[in-house]
N, C-alpha and C positions, 0 to 999 in steps of 0.2 A: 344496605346492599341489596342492592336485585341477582336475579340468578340467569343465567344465561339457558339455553335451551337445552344444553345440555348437562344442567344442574352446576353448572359451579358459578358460587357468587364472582361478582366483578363490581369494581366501584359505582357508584352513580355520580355524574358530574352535574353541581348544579345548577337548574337554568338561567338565565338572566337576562332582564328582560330587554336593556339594549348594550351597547357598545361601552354608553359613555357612564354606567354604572362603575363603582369602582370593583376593581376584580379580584375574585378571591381564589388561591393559588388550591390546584389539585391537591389532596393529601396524599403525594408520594415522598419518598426518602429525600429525593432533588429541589420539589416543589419549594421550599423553602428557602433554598438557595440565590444568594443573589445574581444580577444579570450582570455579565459585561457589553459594552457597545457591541462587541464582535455578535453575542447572541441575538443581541435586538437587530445586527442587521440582517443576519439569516434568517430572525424572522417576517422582515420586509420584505426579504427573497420570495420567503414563501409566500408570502400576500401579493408579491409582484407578481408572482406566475398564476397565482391563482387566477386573480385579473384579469389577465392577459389569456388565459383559458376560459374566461368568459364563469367561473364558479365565484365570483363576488363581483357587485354589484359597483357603479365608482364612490356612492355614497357610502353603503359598506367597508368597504377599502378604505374611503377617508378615514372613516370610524374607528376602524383596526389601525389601524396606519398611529395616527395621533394618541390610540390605548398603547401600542406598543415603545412609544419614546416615553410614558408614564409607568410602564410596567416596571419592577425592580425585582420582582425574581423570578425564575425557570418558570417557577407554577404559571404567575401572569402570562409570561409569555406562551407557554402550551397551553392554555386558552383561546388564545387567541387564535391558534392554528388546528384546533384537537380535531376541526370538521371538515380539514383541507391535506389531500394529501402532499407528503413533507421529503418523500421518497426517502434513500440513503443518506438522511444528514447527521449529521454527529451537534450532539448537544440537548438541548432540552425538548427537541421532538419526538422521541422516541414513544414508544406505546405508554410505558410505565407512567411518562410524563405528565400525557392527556389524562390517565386514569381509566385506560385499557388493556384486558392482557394483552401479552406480546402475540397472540395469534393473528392480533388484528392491525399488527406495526409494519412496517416495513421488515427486511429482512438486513439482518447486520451484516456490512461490507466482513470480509475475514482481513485480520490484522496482520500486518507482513512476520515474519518471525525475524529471528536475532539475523544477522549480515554473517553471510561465510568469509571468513578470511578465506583469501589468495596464498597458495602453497608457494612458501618459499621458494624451492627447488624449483617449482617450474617456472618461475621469473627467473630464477638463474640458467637454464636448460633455453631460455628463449633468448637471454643474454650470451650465452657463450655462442647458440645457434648463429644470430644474427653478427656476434664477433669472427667468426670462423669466416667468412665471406675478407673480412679484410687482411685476414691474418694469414690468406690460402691455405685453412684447413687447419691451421695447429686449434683451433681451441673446440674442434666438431668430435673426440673424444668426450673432453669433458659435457659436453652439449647432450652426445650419447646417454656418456654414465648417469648424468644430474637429471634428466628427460624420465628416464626407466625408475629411477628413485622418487621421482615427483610423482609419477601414477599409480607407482604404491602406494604412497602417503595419502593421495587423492582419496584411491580407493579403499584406505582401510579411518582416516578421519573426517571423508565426506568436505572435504575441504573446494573452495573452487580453482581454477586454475587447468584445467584438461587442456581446453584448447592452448594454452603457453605450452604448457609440456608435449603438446602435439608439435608443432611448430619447434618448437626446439629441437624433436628429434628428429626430425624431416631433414633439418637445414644440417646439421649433424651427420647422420649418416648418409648427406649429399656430399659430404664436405670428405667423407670419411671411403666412399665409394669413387669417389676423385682420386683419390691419395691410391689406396689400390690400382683405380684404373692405371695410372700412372705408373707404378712400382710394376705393372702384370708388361705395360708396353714398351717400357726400361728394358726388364728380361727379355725378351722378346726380339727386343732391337741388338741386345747385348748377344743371344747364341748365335745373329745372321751373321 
């Protein structure tokens, strides 16, 4: 173990003197582990682009290229890329992998969290909403009632669904502002 400059050791990776030696895997938790095709070809990925940004040579790149269809686990394969950056990939490139801390890896994409369900009620509130239009209004009550229950819910289980429940109750108390229009210009016509 060598020490970094700011005194904490770090692994030392060791050298070799070409390509076509056989490869010995970093001693991480992973490095052991075997490859599947899908890793070998993210690591061609990354030798493609290296390439193509002009940081390996095409001779190198052969070299690399033909170690990595022989390589059989993680380790191999983070060898072959430990001195090429790998950016946000998932799998055996990772800092830990090469046998560098993580200060020196890319930075980990953030993992999505669990899926919010969709609030019952305001599927239903968007269903009666959009029923009230053929039904001239009878169902823009329930559209109302089910709309203002769904944005409770919303808001007290952090559930998704607003914009249903929005929509629901638009089309609702369009439907429901109708029916009074009506009933107000009924009377109306009824005292002349």
């Amino acid at each position: 173990m060598a020490e970094q400059p700011w005194g904490q050791p770090y692994p030392v990776r060791p050298q070799q003197q070409s390509y076509g030696q056989p490869w010995q895997p970093v001693p991480t938790a992973q490095s052991a582990m075997r490859a599947s095709n899908t890793d070998r070809d993210r690591t061609v990925d990354v030798l493609k682009a290296a390439y193509a940004e002009g940081r390996l040579s095409r001779e190198e790149y052969g070299q690399r290229f033909d170690a990595v269809h022989k390589a059989q686990t993680y380790g191999q394969l983070a060898q072959l890329v430990a001195d090429l950056p790998a950016g946000p990939v998932p799998g055996p490139f990772g800092p830990a992998a090469a046998g560098l801390p993580a200060a020196y890896g890319p930075v980990p994409l953030p993992m999505p969290g669990p899926a919010r369900r969709v609030n019952g009620m305001a599927i239903t509130s968007l269903a009666l909403g959009v029923l009230s239009l053929p039904t001239l209004g009878a169902a823009g009550l329930g559209a109302v009632a089910t709309g203002h229950v769904a944005k409770a819910q919303i808001r007290a289980r952090g559930d998704e669904g607003t914009g249903l429940a929005t929509i629901g109750l638009v089309l609702g108390w369009l439907s429901v502002g109708g029916w009074v229009l009506l009933f107000l210009l009924a009377g109306f016509g009824a005292l002349d």
